[in-house]
N, C-alpha and C positions, 0 to 999 in steps of 0.2 A: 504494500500500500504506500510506495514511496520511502517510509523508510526501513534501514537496512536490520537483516533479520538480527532477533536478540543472538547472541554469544553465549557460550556455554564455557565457563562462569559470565554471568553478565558482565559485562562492559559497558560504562558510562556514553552516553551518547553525544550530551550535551557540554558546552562548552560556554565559556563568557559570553559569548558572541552568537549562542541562541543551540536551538534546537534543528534538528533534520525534517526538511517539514514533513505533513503529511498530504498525501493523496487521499482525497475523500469520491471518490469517483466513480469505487465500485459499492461503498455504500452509498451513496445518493441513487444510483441504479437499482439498488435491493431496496432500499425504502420506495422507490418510486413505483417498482414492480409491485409492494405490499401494499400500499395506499390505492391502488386504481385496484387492486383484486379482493382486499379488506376495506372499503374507506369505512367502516362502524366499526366495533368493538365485534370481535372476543379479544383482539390485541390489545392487553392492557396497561403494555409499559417497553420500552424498550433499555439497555444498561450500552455504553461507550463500551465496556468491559476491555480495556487496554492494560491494564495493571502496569505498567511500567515505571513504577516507581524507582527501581534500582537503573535502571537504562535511561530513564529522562530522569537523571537527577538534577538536584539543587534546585535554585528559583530558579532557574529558565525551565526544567523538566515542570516544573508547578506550572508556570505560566503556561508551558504550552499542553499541558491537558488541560487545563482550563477553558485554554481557544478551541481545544478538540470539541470540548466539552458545549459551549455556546455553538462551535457549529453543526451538532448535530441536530441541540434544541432548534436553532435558526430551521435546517431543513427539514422537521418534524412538523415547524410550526409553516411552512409553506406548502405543507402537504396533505394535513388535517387541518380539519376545519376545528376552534376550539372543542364545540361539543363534544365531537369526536375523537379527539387528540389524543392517543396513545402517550402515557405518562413515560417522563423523562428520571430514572433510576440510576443510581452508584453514588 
């Protein structure tokens, strides 16, 4: 998804100078796919579920799941309509 696979033992990713970004392009495709074939509920929530806490370290590793974080809400919320909106978890 853009950035590079974790390392076995992990490996810090990040650096002063920011993080490796990410591709969001095959989930916007799977959520887009899920909204036009689910738009109501039984989908009740969906989770980032990235854990990369040890490989996005420090405040830039914070920072940017943060933005993962808001971009996922962002493309949830242009795809559900509130009503309906699959709830944002992690």
């Amino acid at each position: 998804f853009g950035r590079p696979t974790k390392l076995v033992p992990e490996q810090p990713l990040c650096t002063n100078a920011g993080c490796p970004p990410r591709n969001h392009s095959n989930l916007e495709a799977l959520l887009k796919w899920t909204a036009s074939h689910y738009p109501k509920p039984p989908i009740a929530a969906f989770e980032l579920g990235n854990e990369l806490d040890h490989v996005l370290n420090g405040e830039m590793g914070a920072r940017s799941q943060a933005q993962d974080f808001l971009a996922l809400r962002q493309t949830l919320g242009g795809l559900w309509p509130d009503i309906h909106r699959p709830k944002l978890v992690g």
